[in-house]
N, CA, C, O and CB atoms as a CASP TS submission, in Angstrom:
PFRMAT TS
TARGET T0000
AUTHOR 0000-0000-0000
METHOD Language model
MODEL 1
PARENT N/A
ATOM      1  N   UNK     1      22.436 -17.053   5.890  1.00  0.00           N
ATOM      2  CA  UNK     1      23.456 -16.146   6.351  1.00  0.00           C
ATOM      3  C   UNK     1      23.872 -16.587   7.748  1.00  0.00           C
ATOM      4  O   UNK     1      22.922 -16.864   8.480  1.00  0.00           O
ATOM      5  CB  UNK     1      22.954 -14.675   6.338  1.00  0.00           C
ATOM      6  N   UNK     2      24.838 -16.685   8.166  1.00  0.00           N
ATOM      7  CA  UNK     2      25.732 -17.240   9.538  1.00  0.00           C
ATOM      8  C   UNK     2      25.321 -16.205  10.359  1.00  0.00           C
ATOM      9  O   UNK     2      25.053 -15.098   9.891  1.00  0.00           O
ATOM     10  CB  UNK     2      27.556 -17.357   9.468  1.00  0.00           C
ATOM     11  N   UNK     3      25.248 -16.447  11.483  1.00  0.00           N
ATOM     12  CA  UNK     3      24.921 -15.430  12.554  1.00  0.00           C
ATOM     13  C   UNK     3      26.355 -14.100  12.650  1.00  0.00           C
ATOM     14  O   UNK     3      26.407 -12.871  12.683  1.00  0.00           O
ATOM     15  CB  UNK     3      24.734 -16.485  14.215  1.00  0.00           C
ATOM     16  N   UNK     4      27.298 -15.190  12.662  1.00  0.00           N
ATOM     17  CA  UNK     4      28.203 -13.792  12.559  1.00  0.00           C
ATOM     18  C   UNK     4      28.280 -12.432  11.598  1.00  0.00           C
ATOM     19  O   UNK     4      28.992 -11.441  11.764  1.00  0.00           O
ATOM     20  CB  UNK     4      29.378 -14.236  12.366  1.00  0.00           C
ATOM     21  N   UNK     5      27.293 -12.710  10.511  1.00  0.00           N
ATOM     22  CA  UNK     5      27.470 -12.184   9.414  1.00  0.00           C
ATOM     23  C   UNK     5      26.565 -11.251   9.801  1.00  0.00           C
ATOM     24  O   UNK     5      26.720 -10.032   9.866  1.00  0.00           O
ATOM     25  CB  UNK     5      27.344 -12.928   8.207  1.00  0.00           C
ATOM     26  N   UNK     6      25.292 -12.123  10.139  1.00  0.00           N
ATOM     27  CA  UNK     6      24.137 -11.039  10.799  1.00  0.00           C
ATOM     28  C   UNK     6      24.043  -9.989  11.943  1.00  0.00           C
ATOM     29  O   UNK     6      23.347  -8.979  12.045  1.00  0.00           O
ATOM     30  CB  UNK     6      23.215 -11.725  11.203  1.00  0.00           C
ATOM     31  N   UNK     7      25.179 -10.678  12.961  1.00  0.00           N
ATOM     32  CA  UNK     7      25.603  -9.854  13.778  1.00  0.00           C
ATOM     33  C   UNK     7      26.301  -8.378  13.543  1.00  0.00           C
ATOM     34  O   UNK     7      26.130  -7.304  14.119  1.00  0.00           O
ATOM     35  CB  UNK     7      26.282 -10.575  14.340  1.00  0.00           C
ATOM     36  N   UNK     8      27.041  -8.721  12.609  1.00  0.00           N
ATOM     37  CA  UNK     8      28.082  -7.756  11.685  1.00  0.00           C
ATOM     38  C   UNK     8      27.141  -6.334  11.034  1.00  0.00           C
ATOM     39  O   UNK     8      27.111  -5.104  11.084  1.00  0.00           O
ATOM     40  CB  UNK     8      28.784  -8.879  10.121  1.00  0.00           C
ATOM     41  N   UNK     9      26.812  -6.888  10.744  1.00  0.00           N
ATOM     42  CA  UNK     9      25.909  -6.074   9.660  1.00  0.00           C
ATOM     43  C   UNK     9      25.113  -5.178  10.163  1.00  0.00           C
ATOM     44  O   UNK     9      24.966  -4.022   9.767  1.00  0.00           O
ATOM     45  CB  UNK     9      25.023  -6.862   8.866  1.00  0.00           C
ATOM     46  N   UNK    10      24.284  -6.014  11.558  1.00  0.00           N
ATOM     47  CA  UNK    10      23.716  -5.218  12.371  1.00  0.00           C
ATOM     48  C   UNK    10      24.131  -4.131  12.672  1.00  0.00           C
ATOM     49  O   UNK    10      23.754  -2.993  12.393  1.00  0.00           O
ATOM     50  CB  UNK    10      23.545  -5.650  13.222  1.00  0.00           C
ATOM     51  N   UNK    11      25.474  -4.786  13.658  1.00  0.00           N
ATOM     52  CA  UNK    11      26.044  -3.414  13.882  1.00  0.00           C
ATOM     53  C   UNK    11      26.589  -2.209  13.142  1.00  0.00           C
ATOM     54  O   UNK    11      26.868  -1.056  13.473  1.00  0.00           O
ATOM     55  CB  UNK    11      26.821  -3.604  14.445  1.00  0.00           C
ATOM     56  N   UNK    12      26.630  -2.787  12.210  1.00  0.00           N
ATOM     57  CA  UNK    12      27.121  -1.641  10.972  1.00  0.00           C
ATOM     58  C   UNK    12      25.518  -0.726  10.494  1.00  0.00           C
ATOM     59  O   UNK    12      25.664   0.300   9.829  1.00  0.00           O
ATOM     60  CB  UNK    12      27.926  -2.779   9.194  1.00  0.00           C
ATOM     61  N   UNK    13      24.416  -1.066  10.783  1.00  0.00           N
ATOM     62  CA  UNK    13      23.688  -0.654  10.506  1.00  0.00           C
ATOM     63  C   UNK    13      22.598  -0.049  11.432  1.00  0.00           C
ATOM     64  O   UNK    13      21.670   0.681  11.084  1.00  0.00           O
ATOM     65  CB  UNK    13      23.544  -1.315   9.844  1.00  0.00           C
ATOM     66  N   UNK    14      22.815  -0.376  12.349  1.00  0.00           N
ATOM     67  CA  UNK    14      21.790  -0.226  13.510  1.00  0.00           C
ATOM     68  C   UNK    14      22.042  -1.296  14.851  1.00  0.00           C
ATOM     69  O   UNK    14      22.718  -2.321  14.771  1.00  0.00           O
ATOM     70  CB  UNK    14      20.231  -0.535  12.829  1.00  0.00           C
ATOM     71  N   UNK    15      21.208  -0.723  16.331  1.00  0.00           N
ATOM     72  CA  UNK    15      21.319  -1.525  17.356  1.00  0.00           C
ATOM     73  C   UNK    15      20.033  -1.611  17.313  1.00  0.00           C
ATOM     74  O   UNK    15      19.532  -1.888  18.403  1.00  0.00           O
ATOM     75  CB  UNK    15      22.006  -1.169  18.568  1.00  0.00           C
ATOM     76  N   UNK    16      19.457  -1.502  16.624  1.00  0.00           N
ATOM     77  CA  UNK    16      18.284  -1.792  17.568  1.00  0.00           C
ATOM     78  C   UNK    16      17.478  -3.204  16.233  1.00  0.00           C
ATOM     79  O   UNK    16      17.341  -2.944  15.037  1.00  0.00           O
ATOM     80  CB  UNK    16      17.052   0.162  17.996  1.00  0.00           C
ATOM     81  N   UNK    17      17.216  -4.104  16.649  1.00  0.00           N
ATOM     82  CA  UNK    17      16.820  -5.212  16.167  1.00  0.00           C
ATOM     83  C   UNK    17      15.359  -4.447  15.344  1.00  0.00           C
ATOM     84  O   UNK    17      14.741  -3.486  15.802  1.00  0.00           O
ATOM     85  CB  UNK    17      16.638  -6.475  17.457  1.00  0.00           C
ATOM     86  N   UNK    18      15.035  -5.190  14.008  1.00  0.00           N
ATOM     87  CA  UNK    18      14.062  -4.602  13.092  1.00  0.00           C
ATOM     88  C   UNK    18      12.769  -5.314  13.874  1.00  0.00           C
ATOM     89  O   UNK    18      12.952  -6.352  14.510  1.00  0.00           O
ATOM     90  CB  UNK    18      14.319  -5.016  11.303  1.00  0.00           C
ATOM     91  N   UNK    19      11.651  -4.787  13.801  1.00  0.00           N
ATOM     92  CA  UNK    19      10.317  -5.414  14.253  1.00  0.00           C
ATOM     93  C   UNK    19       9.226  -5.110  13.065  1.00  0.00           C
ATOM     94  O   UNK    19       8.551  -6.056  12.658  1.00  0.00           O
ATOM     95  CB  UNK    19       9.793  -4.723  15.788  1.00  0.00           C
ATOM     96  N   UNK    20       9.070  -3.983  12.581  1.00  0.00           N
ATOM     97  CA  UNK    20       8.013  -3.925  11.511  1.00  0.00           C
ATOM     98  C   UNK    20       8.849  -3.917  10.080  1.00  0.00           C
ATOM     99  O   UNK    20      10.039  -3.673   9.880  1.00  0.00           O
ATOM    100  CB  UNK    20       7.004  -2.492  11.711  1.00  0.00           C
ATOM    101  N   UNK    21       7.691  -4.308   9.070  1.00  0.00           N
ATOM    102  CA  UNK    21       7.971  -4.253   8.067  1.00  0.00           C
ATOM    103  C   UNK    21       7.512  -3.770   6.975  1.00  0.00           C
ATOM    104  O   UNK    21       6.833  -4.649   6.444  1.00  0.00           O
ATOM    105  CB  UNK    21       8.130  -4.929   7.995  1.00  0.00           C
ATOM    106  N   UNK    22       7.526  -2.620   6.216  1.00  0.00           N
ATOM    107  CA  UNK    22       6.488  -2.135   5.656  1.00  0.00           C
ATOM    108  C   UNK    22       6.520  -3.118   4.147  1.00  0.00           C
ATOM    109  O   UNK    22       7.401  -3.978   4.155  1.00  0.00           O
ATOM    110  CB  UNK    22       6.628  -0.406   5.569  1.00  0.00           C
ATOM    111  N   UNK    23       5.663  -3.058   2.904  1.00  0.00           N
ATOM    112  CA  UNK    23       6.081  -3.735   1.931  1.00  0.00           C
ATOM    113  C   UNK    23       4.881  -2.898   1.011  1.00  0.00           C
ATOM    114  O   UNK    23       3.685  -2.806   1.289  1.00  0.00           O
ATOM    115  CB  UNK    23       6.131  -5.477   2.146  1.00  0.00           C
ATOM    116  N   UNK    24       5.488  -2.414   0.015  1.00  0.00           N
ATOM    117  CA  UNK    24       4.512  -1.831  -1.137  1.00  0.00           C
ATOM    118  C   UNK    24       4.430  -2.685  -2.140  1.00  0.00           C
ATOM    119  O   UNK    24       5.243  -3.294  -2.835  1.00  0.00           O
ATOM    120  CB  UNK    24       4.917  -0.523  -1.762  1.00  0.00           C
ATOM    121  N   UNK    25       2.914  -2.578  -2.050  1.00  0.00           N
ATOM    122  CA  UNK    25       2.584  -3.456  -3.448  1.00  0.00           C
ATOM    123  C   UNK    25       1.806  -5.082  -2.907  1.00  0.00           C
ATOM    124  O   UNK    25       2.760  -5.844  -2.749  1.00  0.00           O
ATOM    125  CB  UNK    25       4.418  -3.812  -4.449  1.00  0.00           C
ATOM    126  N   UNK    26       1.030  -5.526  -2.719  1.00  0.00           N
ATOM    127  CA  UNK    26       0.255  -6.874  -2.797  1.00  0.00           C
ATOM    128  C   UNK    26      -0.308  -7.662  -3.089  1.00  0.00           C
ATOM    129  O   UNK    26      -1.192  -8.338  -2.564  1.00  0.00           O
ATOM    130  CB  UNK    26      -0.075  -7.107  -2.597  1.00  0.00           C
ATOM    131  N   UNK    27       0.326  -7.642  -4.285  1.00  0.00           N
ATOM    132  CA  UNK    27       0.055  -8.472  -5.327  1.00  0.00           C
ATOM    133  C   UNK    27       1.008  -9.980  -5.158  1.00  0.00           C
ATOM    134  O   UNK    27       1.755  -9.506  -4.302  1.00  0.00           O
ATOM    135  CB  UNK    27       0.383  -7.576  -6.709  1.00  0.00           C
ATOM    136  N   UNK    28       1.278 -10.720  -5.247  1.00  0.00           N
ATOM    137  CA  UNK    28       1.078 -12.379  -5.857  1.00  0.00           C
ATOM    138  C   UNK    28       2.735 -12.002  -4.769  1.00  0.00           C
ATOM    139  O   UNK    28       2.652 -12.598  -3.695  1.00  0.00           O
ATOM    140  CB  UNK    28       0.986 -13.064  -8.350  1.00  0.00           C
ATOM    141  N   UNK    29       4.033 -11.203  -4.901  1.00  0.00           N
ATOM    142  CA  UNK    29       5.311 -11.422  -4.395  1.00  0.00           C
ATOM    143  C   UNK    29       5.361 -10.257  -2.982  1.00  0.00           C
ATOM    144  O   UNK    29       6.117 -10.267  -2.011  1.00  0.00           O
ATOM    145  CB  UNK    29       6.533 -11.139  -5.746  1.00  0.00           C
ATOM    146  N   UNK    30       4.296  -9.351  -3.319  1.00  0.00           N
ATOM    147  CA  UNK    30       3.959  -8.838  -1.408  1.00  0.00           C
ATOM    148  C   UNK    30       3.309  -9.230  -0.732  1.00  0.00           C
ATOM    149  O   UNK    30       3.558  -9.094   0.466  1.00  0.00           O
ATOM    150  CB  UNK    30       3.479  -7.743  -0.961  1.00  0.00           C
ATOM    151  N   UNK    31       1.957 -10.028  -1.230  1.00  0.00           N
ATOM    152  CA  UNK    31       1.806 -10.880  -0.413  1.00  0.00           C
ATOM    153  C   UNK    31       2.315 -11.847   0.312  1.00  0.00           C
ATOM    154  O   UNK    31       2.077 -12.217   1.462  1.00  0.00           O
ATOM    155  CB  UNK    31       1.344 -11.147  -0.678  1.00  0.00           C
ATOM    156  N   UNK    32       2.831 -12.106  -0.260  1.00  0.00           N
ATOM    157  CA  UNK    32       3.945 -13.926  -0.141  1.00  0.00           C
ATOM    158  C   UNK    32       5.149 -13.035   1.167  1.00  0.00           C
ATOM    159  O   UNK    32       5.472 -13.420   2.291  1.00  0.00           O
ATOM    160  CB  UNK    32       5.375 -14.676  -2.635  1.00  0.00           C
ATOM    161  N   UNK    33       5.457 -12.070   0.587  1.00  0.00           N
ATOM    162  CA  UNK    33       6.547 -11.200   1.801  1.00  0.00           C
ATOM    163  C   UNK    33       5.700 -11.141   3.100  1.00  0.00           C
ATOM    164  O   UNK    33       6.073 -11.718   4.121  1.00  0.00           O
ATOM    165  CB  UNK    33       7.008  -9.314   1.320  1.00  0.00           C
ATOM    166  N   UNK    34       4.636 -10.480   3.037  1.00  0.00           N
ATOM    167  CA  UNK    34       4.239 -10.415   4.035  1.00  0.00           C
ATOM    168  C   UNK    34       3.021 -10.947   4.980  1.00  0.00           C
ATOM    169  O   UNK    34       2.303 -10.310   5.752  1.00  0.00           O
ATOM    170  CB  UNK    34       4.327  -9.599   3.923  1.00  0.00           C
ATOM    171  N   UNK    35       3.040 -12.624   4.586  1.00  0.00           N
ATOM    172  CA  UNK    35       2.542 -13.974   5.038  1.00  0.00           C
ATOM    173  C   UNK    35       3.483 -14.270   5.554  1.00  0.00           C
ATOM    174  O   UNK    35       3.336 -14.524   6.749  1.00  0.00           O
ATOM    175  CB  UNK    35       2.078 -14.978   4.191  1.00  0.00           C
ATOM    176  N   UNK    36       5.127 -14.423   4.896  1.00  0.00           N
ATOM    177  CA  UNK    36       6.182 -14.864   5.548  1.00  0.00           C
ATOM    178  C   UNK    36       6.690 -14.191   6.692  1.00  0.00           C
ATOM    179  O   UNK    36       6.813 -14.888   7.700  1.00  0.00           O
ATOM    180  CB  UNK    36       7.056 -14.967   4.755  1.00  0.00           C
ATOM    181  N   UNK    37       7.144 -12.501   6.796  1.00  0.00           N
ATOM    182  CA  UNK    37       7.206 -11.988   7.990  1.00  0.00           C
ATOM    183  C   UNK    37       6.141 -11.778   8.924  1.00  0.00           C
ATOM    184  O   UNK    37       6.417 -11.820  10.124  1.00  0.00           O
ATOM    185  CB  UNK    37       7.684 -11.036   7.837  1.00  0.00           C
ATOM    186  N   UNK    38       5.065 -11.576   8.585  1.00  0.00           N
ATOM    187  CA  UNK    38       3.496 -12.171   9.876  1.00  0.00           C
ATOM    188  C   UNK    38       3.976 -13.717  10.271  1.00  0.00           C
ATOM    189  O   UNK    38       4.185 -13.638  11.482  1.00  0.00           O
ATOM    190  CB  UNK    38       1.320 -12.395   8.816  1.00  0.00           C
ATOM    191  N   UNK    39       4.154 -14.594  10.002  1.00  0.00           N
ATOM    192  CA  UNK    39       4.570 -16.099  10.390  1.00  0.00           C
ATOM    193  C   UNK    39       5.819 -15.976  11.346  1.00  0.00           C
ATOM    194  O   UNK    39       5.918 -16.427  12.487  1.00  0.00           O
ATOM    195  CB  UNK    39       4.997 -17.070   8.969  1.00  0.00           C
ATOM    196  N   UNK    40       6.787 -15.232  10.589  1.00  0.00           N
ATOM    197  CA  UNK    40       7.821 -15.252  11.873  1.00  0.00           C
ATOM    198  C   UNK    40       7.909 -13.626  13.023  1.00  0.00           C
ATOM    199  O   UNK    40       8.964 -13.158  13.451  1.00  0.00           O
ATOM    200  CB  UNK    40       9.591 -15.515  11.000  1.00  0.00           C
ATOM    201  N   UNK    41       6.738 -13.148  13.248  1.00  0.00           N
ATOM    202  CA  UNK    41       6.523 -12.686  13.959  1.00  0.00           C
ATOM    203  C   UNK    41       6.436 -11.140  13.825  1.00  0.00           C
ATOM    204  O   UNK    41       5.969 -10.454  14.735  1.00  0.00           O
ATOM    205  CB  UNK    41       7.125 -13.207  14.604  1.00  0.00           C
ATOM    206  N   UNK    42       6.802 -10.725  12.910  1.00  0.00           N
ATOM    207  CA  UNK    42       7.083  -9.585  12.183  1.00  0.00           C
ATOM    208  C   UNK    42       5.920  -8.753  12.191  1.00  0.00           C
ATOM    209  O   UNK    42       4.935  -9.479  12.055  1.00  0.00           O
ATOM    210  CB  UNK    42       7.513  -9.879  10.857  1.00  0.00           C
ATOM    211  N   UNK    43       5.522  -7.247  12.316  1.00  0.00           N
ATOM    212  CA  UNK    43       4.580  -6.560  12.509  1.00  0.00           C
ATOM    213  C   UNK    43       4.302  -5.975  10.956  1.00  0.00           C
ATOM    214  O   UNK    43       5.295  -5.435  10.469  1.00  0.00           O
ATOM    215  CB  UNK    43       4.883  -5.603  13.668  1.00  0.00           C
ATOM    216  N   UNK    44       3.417  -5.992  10.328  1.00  0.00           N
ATOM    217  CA  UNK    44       3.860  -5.884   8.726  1.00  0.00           C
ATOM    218  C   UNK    44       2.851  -4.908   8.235  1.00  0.00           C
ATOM    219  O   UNK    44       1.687  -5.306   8.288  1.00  0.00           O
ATOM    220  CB  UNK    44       3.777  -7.420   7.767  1.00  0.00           C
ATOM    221  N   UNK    45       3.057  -3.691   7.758  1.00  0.00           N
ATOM    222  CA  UNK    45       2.255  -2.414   7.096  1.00  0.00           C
ATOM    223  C   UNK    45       2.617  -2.426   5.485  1.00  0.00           C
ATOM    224  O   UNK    45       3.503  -1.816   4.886  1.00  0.00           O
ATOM    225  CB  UNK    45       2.806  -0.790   7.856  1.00  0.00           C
ATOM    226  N   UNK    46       1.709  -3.253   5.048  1.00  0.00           N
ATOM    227  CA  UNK    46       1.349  -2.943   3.616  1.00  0.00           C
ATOM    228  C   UNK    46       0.701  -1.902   3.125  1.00  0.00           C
ATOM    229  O   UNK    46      -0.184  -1.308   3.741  1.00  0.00           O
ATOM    230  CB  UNK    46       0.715  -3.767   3.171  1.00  0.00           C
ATOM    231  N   UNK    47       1.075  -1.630   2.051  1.00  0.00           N
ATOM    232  CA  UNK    47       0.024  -0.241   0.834  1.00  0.00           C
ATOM    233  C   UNK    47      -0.170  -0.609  -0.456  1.00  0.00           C
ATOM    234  O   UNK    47       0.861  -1.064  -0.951  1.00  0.00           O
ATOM    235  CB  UNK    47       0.837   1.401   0.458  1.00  0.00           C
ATOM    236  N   UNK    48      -1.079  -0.585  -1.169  1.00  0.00           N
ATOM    237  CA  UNK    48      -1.550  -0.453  -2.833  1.00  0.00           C
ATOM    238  C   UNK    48      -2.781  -0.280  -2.860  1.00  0.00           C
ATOM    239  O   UNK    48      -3.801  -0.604  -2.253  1.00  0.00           O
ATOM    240  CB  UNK    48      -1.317  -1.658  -3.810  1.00  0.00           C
ATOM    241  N   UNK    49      -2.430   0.332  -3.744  1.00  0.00           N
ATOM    242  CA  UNK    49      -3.682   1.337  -4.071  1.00  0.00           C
ATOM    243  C   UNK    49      -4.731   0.336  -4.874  1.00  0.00           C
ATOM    244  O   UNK    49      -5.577   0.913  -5.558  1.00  0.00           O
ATOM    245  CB  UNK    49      -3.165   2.835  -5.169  1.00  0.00           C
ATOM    246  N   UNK    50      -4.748  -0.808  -4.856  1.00  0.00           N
ATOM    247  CA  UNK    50      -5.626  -1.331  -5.955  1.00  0.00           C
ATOM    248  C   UNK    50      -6.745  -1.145  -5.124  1.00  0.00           C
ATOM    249  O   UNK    50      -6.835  -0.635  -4.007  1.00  0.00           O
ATOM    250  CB  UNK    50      -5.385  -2.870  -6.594  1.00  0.00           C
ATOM    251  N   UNK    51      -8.061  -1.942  -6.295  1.00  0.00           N
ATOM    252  CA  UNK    51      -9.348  -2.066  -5.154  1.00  0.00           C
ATOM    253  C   UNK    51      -9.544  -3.607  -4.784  1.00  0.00           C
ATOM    254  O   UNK    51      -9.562  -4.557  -5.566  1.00  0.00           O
ATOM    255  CB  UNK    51     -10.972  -1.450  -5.847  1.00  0.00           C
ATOM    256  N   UNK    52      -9.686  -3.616  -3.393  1.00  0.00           N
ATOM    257  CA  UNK    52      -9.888  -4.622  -2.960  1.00  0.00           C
ATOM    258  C   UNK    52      -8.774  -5.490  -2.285  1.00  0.00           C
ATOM    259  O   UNK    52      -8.873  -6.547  -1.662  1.00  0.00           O
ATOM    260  CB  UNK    52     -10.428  -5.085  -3.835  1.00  0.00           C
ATOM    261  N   UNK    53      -7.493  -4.590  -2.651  1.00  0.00           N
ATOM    262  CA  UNK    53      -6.227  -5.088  -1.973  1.00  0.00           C
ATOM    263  C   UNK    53      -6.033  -5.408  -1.042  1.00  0.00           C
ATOM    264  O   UNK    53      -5.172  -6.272  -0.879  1.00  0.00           O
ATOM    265  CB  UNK    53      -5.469  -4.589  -1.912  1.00  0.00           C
ATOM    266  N   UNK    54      -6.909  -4.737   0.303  1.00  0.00           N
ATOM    267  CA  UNK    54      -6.958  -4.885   1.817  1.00  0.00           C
ATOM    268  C   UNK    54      -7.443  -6.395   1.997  1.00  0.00           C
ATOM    269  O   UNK    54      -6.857  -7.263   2.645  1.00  0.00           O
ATOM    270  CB  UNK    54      -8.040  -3.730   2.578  1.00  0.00           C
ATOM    271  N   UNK    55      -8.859  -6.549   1.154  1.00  0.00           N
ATOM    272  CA  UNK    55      -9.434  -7.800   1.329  1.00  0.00           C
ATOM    273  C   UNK    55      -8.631  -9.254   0.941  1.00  0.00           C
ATOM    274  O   UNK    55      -8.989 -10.353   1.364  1.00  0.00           O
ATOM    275  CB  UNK    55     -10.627  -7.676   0.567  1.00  0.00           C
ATOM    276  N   UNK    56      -7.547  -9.033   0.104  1.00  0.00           N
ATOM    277  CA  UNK    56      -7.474 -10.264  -1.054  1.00  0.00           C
ATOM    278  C   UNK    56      -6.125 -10.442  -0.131  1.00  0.00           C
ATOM    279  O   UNK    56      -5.856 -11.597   0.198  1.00  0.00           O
ATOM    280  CB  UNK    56      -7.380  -9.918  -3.171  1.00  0.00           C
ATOM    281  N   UNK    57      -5.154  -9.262   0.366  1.00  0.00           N
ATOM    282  CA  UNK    57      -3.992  -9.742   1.157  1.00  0.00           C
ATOM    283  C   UNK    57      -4.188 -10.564   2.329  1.00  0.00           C
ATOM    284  O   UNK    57      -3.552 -11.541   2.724  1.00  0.00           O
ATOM    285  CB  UNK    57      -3.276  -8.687   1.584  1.00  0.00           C
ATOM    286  N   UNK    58      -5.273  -9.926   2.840  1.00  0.00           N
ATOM    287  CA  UNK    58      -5.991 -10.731   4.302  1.00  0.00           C
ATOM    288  C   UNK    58      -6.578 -12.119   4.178  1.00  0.00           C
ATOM    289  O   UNK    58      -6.438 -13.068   4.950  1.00  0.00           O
ATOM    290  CB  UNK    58      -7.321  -9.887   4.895  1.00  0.00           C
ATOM    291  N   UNK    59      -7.322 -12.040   2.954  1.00  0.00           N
ATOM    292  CA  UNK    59      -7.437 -13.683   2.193  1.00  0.00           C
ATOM    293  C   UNK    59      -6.183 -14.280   2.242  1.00  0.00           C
ATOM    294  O   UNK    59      -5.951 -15.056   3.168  1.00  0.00           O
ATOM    295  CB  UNK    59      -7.869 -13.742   0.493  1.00  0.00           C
ATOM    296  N   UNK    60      -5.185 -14.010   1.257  1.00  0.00           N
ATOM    297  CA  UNK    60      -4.063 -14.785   1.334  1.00  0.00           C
ATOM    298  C   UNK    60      -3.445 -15.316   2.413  1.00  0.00           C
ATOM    299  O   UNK    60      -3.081 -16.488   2.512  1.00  0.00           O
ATOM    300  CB  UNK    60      -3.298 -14.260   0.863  1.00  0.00           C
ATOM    301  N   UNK    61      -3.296 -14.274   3.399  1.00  0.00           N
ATOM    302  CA  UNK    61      -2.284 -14.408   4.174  1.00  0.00           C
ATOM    303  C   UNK    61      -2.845 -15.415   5.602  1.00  0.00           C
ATOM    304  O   UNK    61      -2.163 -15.884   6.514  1.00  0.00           O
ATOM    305  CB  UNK    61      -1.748 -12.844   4.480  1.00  0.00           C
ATOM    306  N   UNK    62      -4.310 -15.509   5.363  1.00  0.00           N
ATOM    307  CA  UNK    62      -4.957 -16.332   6.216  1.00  0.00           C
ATOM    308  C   UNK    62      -4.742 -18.252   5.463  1.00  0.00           C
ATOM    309  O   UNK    62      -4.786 -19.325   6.065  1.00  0.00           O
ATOM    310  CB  UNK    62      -6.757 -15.585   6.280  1.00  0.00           C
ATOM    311  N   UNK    63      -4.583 -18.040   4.409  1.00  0.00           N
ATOM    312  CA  UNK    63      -4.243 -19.418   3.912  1.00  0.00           C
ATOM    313  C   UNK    63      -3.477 -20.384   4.335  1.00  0.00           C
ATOM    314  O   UNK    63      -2.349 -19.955   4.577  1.00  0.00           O
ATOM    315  CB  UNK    63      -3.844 -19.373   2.977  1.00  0.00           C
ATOM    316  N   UNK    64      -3.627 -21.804   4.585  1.00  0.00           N
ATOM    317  CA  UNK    64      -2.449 -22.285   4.758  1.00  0.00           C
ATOM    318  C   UNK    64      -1.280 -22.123   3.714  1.00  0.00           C
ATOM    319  O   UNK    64      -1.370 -21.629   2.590  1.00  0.00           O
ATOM    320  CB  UNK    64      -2.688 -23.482   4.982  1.00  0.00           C
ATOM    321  N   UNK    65      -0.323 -22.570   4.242  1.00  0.00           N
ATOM    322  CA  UNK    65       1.231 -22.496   3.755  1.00  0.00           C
ATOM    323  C   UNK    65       1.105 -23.628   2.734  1.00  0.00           C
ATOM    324  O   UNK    65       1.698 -23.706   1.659  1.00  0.00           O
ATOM    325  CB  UNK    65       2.547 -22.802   5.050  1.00  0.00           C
ATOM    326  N   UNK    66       0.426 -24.296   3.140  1.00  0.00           N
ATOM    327  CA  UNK    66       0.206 -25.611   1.718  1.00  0.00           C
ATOM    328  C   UNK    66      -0.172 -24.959   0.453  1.00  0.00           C
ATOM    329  O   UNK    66       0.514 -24.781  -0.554  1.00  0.00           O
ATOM    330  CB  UNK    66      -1.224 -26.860   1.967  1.00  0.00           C
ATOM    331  N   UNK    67      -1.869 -24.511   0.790  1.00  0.00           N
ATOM    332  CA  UNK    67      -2.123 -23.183  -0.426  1.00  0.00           C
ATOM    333  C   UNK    67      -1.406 -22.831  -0.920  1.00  0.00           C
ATOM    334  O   UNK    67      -1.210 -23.256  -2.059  1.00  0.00           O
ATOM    335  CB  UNK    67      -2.521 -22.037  -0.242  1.00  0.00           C
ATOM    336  N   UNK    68      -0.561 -21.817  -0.346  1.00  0.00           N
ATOM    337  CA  UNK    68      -0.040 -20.265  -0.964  1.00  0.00           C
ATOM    338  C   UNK    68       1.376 -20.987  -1.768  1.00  0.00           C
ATOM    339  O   UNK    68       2.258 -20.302  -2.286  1.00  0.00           O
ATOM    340  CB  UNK    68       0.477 -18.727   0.621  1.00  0.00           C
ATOM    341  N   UNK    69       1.369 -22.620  -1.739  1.00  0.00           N
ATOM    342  CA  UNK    69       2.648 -22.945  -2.951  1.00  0.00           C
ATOM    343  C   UNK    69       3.846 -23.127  -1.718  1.00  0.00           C
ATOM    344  O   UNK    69       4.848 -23.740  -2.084  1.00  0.00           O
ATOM    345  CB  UNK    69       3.089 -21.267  -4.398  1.00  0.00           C
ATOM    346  N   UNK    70       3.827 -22.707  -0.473  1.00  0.00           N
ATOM    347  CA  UNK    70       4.821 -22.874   0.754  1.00  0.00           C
ATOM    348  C   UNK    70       5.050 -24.407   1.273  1.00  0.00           C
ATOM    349  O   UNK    70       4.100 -25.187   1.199  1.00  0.00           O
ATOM    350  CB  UNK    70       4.217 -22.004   2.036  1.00  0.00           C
ATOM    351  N   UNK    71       6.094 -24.769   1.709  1.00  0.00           N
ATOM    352  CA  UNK    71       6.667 -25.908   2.718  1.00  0.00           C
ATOM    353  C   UNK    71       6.451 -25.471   3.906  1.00  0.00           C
ATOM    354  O   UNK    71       6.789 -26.142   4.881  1.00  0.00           O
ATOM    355  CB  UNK    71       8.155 -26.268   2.646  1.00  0.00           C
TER
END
């Protein structure tokens, strides 16, 4: 997306620049979301109810980018 576009939008939506990110669900495509916004700096509050979800996202997301199938 072109910056102008992003600029645009912003303003149509808000001033104030996004910082957290919440993401439900962490399984195999919330994880992967929120490895990618932790990497670019992003403050990121996940939830699911599975067992063991806390542990296995924190596994993942500690992986290299080679691992997890990433460039």
């Amino acid at each position: 997306m072109s910056r102008r576009k992003r600029e645009n939008m912003q303003s149509k939506t808000s001033s104030k620049p996004v910082k957290r990110i919440a993401i439900v669900g962490t399984g195999v495509i919330g994880a992967s979301w929120a490895a990618e916004y932790l990497a670019r700096g992003f403050d990121v509050v996940a939830t699911d109810p599975g067992p063991n979800a806390e542990a296995n996202l924190r596994r993942y997301v500690a992986l290299p980018r080679a691992r997890r199938g990433l460039r």
